[in-house]
C-alpha positions as a Markdown table, in Angstrom:
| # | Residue | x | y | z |
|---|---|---|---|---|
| 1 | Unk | -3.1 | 8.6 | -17.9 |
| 2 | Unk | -4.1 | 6.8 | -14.5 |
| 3 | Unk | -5.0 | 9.1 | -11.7 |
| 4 | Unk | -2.8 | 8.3 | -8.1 |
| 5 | Unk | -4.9 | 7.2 | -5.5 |
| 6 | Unk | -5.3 | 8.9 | -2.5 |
| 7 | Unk | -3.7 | 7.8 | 1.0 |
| 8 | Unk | -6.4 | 6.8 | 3.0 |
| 9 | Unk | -5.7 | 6.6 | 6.9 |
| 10 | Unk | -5.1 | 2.8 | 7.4 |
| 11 | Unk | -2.6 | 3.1 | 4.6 |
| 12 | Unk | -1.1 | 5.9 | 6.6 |
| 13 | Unk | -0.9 | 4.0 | 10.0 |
| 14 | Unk | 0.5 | 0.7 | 8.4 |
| 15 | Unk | 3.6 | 3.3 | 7.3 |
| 16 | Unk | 3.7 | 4.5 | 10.8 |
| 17 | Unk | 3.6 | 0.9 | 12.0 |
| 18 | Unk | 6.5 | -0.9 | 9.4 |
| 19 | Unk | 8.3 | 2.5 | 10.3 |
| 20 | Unk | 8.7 | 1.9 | 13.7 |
| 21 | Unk | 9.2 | -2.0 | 13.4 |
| 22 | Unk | 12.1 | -1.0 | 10.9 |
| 23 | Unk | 13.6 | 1.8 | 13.3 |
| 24 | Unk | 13.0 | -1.0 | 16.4 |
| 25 | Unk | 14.6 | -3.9 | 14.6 |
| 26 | Unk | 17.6 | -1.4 | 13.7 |
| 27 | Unk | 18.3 | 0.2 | 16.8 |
| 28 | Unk | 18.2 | -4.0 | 18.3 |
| 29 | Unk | 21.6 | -4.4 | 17.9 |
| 30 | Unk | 25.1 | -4.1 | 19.3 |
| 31 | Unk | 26.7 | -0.9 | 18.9 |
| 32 | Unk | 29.9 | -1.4 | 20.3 |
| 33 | Unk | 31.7 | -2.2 | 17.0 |
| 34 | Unk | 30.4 | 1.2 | 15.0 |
| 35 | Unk | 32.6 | 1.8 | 12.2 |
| 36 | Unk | 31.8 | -1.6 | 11.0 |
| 37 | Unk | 29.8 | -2.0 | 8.0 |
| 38 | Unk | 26.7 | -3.9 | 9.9 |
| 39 | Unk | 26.7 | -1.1 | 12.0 |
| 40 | Unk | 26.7 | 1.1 | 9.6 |
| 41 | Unk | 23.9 | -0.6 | 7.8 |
| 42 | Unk | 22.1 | -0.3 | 10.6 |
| 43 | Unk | 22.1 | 3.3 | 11.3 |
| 44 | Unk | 21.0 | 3.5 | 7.6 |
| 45 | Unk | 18.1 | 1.0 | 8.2 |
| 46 | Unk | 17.2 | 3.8 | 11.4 |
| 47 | Unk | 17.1 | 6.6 | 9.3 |
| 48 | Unk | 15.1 | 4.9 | 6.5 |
| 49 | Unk | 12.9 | 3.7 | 9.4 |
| 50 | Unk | 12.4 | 7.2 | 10.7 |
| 51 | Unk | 12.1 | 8.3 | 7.1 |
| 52 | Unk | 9.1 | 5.9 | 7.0 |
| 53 | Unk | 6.9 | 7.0 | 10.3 |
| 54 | Unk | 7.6 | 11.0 | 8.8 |
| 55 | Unk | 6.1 | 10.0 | 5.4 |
| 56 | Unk | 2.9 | 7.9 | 7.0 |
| 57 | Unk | 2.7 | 10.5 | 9.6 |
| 58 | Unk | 2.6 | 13.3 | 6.9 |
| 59 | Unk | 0.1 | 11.5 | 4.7 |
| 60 | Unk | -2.3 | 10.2 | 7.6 |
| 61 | Unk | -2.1 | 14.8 | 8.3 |
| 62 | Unk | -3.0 | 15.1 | 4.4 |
| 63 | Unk | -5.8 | 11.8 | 4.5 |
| 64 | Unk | -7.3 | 13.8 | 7.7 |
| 65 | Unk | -7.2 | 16.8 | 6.1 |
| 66 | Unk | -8.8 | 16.3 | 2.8 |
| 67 | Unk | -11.7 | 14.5 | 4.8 |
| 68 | Unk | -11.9 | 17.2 | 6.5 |
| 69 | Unk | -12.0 | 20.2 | 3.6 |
| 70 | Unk | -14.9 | 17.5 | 1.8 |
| 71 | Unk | -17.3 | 18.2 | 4.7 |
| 72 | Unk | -17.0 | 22.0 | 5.0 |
């Protein structure tokens, strides 16, 4: 059985980072037609975006953290 590697904290900030670019590029848009299914697909691509910068900032908390506990 292969062992996961561990998030380091570059991997973590380049979730941050594509988070944010995802959320930016989805919020970019016209909102005044909203029930429209572009629309729609944008607000999905937001929270997906958002989604993204609370998993890279929860493992870049869990990289720092570990490195942390080694040098107690």
């Amino acid at each position: 059985m292969m062992r996961q590697r561990e998030v380091t904290p570059r991997m973590a900030w380049l979730f941050i980072g594509l988070g944010a670019v995802v959320l930016a590029a989805a919020l970019y848009r016209d909102w005044s037609t909203w029930p429209d299914l572009r629309t729609i697909l944008g607000a999905v691509m937001a929270v997906f975006g958002a989604g993204e910068i609370v998993v890279g900032v929860h493992a870049l908390w869990r990289a720092r953290r570990g490195r942390d506990g080694e040098a107690r």
